[in-house]
HTML snippet that shows the backbone in 3Dmol.js (N, CA, C, O; Angstrom):
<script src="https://3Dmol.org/build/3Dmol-min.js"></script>
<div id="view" style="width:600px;height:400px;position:relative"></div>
<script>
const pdb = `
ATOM      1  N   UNK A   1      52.770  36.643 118.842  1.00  0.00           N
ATOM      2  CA  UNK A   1      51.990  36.173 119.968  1.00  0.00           C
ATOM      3  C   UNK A   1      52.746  36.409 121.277  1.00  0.00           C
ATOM      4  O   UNK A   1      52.165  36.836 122.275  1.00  0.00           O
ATOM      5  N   UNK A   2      53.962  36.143 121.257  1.00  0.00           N
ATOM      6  CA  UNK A   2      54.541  36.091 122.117  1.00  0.00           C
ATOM      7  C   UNK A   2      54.861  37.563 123.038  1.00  0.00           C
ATOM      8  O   UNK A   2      55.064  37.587 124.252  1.00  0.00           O
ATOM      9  N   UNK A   3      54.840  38.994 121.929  1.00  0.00           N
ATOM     10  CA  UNK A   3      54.973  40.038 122.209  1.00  0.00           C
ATOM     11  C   UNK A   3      53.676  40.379 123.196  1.00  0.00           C
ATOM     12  O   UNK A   3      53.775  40.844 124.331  1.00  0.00           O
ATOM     13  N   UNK A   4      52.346  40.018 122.458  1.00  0.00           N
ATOM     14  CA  UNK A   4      51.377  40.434 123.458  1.00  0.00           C
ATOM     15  C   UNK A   4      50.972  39.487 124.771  1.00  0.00           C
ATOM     16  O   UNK A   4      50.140  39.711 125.650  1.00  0.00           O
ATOM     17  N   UNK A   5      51.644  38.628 124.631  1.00  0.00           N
ATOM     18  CA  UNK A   5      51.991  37.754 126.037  1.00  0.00           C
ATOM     19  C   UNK A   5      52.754  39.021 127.223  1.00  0.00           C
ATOM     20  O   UNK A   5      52.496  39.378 128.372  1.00  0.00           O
ATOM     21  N   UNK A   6      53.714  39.371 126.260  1.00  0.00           N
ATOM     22  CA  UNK A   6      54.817  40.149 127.635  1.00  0.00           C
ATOM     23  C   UNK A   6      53.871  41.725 127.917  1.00  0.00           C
ATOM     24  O   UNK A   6      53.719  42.372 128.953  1.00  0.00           O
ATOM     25  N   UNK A   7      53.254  42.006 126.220  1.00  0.00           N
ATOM     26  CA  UNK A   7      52.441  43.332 126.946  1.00  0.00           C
ATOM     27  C   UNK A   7      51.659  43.152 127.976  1.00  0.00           C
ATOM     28  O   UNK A   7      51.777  43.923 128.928  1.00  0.00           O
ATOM     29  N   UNK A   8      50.430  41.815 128.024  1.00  0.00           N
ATOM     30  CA  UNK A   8      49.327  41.383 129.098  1.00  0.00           C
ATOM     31  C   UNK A   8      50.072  41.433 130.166  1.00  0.00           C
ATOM     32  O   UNK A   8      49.871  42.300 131.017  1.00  0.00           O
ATOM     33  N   UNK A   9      51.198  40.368 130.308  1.00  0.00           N
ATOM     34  CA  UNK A   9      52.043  40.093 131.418  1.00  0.00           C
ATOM     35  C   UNK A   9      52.048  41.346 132.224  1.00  0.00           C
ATOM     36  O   UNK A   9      51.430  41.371 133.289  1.00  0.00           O
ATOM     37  N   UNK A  10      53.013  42.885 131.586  1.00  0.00           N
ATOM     38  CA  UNK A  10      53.542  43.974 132.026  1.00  0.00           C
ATOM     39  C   UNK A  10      52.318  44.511 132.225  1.00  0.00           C
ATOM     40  O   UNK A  10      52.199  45.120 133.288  1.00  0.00           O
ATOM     41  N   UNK A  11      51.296  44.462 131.459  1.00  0.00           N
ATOM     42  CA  UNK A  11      50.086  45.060 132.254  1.00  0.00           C
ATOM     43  C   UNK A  11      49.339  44.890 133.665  1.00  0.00           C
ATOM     44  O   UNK A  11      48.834  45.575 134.555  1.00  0.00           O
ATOM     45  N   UNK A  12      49.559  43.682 133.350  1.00  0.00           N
ATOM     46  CA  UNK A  12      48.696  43.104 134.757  1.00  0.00           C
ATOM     47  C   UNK A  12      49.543  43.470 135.652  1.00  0.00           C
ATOM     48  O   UNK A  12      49.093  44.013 136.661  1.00  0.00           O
ATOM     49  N   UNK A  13      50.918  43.280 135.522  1.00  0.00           N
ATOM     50  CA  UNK A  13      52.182  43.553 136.605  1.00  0.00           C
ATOM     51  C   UNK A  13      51.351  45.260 137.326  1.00  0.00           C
ATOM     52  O   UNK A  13      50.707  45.468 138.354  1.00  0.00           O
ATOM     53  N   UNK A  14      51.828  46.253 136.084  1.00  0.00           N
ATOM     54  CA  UNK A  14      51.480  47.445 136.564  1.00  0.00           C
ATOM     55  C   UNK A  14      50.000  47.943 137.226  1.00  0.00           C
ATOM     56  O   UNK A  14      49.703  48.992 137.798  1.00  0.00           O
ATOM     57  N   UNK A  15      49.121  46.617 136.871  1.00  0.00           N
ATOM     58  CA  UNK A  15      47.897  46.848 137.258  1.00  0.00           C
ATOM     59  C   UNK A  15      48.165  46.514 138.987  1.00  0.00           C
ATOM     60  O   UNK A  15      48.169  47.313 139.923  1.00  0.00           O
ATOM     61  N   UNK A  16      48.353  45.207 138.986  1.00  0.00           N
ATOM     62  CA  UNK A  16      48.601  44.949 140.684  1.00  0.00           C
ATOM     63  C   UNK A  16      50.017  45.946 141.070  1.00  0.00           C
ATOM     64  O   UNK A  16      50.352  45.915 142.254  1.00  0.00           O
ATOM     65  N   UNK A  17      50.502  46.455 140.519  1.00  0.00           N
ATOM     66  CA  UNK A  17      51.244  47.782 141.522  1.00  0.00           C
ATOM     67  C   UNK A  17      50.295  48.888 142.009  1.00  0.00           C
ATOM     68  O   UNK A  17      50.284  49.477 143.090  1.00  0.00           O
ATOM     69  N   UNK A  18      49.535  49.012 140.982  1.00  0.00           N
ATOM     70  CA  UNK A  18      48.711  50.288 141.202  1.00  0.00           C
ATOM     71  C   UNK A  18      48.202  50.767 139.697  1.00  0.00           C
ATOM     72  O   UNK A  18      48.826  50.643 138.644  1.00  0.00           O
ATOM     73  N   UNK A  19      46.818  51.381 139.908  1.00  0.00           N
ATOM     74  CA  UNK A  19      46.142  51.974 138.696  1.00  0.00           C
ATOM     75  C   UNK A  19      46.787  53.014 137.980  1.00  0.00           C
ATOM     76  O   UNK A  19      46.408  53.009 136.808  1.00  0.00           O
ATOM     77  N   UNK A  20      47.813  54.121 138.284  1.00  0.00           N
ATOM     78  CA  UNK A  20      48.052  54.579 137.637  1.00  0.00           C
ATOM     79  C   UNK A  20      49.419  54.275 136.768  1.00  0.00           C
ATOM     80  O   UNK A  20      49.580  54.792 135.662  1.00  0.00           O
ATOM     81  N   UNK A  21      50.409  53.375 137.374  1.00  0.00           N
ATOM     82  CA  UNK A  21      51.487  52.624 136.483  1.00  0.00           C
ATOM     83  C   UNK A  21      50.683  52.144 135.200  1.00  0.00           C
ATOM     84  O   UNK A  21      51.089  52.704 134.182  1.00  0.00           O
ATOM     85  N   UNK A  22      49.357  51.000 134.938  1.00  0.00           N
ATOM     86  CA  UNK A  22      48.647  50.782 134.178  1.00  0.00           C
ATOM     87  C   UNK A  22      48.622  51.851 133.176  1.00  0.00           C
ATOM     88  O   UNK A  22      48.803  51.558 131.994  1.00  0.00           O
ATOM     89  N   UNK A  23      48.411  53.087 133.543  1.00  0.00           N
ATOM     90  CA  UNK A  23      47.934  54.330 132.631  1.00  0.00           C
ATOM     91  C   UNK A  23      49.245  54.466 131.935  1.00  0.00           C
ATOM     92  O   UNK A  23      49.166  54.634 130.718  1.00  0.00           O
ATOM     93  N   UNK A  24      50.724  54.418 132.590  1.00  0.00           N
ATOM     94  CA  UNK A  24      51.303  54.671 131.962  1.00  0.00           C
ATOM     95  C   UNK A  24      51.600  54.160 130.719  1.00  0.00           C
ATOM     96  O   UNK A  24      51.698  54.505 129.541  1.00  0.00           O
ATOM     97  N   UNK A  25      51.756  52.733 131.795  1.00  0.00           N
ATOM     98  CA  UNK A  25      52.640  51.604 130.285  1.00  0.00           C
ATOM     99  C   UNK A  25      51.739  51.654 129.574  1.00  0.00           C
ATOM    100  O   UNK A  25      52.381  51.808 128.535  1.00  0.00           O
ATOM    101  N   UNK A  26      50.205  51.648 129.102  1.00  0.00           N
ATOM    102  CA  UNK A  26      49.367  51.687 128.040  1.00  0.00           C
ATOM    103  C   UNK A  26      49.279  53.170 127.175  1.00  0.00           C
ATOM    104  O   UNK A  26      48.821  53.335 126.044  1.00  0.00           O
ATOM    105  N   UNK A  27      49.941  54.302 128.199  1.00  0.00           N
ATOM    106  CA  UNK A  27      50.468  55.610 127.483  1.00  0.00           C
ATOM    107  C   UNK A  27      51.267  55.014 126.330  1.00  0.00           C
ATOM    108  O   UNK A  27      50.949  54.983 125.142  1.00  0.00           O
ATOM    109  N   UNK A  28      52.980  54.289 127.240  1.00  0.00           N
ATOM    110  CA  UNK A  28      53.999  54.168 126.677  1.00  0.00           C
ATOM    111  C   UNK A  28      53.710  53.222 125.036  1.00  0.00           C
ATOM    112  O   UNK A  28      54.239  53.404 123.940  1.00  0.00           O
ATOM    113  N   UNK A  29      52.911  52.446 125.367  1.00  0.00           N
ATOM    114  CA  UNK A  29      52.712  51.157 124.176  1.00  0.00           C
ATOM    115  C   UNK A  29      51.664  51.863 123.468  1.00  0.00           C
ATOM    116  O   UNK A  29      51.064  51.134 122.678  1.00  0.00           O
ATOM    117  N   UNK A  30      51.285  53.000 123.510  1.00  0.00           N
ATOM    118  CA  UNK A  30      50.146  53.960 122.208  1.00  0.00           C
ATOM    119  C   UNK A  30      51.489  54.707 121.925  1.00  0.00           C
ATOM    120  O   UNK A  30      51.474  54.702 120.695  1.00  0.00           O
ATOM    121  N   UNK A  31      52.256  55.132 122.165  1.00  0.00           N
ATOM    122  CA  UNK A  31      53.554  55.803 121.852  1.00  0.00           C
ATOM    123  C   UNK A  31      54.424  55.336 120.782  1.00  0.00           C
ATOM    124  O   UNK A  31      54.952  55.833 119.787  1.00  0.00           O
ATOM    125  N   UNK A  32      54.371  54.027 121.437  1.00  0.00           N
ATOM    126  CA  UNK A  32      55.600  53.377 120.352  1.00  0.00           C
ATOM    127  C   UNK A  32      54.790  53.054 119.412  1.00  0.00           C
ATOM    128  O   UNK A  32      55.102  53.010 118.223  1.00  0.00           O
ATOM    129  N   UNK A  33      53.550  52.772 119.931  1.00  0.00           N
ATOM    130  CA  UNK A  33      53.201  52.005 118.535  1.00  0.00           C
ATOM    131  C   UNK A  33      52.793  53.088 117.099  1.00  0.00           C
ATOM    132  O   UNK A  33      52.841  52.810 115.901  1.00  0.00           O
ATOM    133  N   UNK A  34      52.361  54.489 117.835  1.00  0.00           N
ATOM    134  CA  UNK A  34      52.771  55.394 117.256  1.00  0.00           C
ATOM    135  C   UNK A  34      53.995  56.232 116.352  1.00  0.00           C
ATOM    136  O   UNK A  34      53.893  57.005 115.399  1.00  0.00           O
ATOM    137  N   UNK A  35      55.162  55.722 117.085  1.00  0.00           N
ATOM    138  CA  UNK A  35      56.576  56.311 116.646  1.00  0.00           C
ATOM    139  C   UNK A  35      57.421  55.171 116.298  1.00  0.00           C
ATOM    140  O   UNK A  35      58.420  55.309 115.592  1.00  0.00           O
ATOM    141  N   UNK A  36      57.048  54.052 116.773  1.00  0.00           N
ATOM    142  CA  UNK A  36      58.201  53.190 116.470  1.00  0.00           C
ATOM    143  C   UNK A  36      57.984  51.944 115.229  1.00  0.00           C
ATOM    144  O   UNK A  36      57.670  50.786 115.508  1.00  0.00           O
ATOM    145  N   UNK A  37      58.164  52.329 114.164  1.00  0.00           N
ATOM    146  CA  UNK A  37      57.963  51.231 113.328  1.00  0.00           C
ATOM    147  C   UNK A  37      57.954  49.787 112.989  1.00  0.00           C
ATOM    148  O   UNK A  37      57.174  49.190 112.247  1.00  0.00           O
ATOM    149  N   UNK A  38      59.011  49.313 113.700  1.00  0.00           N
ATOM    150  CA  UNK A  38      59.331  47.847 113.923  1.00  0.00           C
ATOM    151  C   UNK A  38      58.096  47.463 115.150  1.00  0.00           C
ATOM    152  O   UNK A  38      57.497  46.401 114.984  1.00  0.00           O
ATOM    153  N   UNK A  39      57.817  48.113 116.067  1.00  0.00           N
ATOM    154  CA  UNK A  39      56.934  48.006 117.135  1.00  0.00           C
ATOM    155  C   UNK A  39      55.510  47.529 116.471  1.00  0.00           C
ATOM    156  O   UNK A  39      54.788  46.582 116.784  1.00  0.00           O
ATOM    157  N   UNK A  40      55.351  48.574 115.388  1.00  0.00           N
ATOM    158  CA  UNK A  40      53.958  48.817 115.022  1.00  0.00           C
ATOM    159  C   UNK A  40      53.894  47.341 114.355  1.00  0.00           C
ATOM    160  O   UNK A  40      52.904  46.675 114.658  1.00  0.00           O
ATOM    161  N   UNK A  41      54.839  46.762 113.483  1.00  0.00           N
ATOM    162  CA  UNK A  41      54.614  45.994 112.519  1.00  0.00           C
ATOM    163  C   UNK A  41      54.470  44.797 113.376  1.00  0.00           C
ATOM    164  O   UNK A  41      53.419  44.202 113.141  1.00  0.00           O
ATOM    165  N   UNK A  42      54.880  44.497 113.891  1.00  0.00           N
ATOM    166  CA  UNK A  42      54.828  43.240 115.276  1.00  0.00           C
ATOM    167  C   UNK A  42      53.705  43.195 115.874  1.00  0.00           C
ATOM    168  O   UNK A  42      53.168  42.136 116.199  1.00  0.00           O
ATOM    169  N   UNK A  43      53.209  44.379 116.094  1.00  0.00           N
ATOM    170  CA  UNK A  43      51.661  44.580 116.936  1.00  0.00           C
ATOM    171  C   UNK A  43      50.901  43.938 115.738  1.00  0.00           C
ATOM    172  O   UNK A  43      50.366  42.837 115.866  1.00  0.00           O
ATOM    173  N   UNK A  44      50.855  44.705 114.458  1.00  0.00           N
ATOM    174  CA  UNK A  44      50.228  44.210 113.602  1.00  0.00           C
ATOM    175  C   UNK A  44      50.383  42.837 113.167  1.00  0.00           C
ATOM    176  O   UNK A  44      49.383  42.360 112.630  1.00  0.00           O
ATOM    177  N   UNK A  45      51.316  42.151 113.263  1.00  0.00           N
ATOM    178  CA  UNK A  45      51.475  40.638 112.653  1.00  0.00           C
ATOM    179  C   UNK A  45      51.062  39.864 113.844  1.00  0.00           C
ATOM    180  O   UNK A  45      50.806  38.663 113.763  1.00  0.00           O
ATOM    181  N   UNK A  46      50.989  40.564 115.000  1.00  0.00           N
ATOM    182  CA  UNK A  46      50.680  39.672 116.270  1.00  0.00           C
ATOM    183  C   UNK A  46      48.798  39.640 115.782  1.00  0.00           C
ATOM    184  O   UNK A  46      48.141  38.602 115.697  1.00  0.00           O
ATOM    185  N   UNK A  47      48.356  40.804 115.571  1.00  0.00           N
ATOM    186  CA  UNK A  47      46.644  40.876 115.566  1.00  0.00           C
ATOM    187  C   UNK A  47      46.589  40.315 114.683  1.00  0.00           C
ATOM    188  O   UNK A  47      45.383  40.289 114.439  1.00  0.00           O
ATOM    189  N   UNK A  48      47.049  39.823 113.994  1.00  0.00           N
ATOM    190  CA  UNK A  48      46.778  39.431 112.403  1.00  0.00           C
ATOM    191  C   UNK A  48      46.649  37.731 112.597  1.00  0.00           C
ATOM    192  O   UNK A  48      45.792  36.978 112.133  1.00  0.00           O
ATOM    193  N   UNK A  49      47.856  37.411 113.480  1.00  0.00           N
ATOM    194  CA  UNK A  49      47.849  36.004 113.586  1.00  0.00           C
ATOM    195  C   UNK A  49      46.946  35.763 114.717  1.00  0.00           C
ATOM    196  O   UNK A  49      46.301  34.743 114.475  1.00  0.00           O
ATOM    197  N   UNK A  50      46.557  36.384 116.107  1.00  0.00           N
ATOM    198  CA  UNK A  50      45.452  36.282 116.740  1.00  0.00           C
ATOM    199  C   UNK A  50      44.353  35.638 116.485  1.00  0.00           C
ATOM    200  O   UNK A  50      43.727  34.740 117.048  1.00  0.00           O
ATOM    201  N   UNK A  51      44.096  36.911 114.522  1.00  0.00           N
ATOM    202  CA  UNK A  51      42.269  37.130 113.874  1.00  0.00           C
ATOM    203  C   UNK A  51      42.491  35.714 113.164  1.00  0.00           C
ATOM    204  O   UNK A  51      41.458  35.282 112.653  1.00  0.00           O
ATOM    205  N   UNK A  52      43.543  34.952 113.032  1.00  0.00           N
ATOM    206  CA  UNK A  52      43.591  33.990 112.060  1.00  0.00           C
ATOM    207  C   UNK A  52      43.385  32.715 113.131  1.00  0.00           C
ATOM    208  O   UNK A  52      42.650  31.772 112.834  1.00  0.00           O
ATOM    209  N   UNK A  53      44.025  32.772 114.262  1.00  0.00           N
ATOM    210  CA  UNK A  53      43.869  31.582 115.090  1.00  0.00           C
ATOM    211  C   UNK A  53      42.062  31.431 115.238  1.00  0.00           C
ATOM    212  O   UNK A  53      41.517  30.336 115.094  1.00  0.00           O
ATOM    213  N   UNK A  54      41.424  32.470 115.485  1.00  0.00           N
ATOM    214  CA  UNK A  54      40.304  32.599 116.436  1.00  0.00           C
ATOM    215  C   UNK A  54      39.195  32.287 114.865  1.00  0.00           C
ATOM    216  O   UNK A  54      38.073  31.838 115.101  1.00  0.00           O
ATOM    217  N   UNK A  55      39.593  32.553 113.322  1.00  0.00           N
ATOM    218  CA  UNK A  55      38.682  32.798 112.627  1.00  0.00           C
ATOM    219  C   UNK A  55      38.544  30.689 112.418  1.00  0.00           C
ATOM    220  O   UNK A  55      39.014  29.674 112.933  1.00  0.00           O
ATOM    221  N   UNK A  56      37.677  31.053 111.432  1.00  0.00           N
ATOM    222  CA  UNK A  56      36.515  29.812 111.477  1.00  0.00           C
ATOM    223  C   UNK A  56      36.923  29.306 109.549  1.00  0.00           C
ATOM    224  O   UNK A  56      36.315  28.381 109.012  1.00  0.00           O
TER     225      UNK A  56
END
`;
const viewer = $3Dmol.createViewer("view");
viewer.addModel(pdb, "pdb");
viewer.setStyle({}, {cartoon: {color: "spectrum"}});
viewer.zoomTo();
viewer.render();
</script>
C-alpha cells in the first residue's frame, strides 16, 4: 500500500511540474515493472491487497 502511496504521491508531484515529467515517471514505472522483478511483485501484492480491502 504504501508503495502506491509514493507512486500517486510522485505522480501528482510530476503532474504539477508539468505534463510531460508525468509521461515520464509512468514510462519509468511500465519499465521497471517490466524488468525489475522485486518491483513487479510489490506492485502485485500491493493490487492484490487493494482488491481485498475494497472486496465485499
Amino acid at each position: 500500500m504504501k508503495m502506491l502511496k509514493n507512486l500517486l504521491d510522485k505522480l501528482i508531484k510530476a503532474i504539477d511540474e508539468n505534463e510531460l515529467g508525468a509521461t515520464d515517471y509512468l514510462e519509468e514505472v511500465e519499465f521497471k515493472l517490466n524488468n525489475d522483478e522485486e518491483y513487479n511483485l510489490k506492485a502485485c501484492e500491493t493490487l492484490i491487497n487493494m482488491n481485498n480491502m475494497f472486496s465485499v
